[in-house]
C-alpha positions in Angstrom: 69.0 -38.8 -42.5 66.4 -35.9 -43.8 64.4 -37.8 -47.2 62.6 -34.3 -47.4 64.2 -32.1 -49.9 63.7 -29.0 -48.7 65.6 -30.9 -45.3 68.4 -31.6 -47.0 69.1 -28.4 -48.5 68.7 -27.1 -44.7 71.6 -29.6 -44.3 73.5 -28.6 -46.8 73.6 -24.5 -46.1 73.8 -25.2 -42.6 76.9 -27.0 -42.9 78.6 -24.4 -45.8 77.0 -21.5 -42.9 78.8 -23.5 -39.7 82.1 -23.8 -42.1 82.0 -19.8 -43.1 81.8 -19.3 -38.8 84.0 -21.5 -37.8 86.6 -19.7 -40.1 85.8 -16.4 -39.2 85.8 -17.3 -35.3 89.6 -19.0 -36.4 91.3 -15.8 -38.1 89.5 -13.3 -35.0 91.1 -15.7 -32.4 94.8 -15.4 -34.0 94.4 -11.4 -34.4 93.6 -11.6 -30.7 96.4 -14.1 -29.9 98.7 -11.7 -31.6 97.5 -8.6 -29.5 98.2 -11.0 -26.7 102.0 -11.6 -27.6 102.6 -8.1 -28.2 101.1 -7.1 -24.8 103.1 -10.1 -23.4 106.0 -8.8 -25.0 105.3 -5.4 -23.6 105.9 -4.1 -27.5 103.4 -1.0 -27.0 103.8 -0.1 -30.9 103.0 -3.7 -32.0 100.3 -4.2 -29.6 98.7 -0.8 -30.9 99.1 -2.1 -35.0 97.8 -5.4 -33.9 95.1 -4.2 -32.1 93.6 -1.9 -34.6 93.5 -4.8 -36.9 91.9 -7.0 -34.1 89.1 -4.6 -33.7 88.2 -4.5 -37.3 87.7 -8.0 -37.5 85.7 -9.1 -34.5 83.6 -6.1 -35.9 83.3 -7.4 -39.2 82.8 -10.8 -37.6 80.0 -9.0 -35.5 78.3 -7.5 -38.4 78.3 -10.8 -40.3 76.2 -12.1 -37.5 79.3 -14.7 -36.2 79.6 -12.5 -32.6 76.5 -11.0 -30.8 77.2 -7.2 -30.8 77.9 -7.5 -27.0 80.3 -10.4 -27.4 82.1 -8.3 -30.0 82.5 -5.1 -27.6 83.4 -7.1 -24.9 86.3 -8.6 -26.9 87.3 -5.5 -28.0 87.0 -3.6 -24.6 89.3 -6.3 -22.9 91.4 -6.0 -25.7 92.1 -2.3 -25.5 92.2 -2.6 -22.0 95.1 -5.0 -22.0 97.1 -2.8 -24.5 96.8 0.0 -22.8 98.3 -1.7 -18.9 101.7 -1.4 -21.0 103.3 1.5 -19.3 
């Protein structure tokens, strides 16, 4: 255990910052589990609606610094590419 102050405040706002990423890498992974179902379900509407809200949050997600940029277009680039096999 840190008996340096200015250590355990590191401790401290790197647990509250691993929290806030860990919760934002949670809610991208269920927008993107519902894109999946909808492409699963061959559902072209749903998987559209749900895509479009997929994208904005991996991008927030990559703007916050959670995803690197290249990550986040990945994502999104298999993403779209998956929605749009549904003939």
């Amino acid at each position: 255990m840190a008996n340096i102050k200015s250590a355990k405040k590191r401790i401290l706002v790197n647990e509250t910052k691993a929290a806030r990423n860990k919760a934002i890498r949670s809610k991208v992974k269920t927008y993107v589990k519902k894109v999946e179902a909808a492409v699963a379900a061959k559902d072209k509407e749903a998987a559209n609606a749900a895509l479009l809200a997929c994208i904005s949050e991996v991008n927030k997600a990559c703007s916050k610094g959670v995803y690197h940029k290249n990550t986040a277009a990945r994502k999104v680039s298999r993403l779209t590419k998956a929605v749009n096999s549904i003939a």
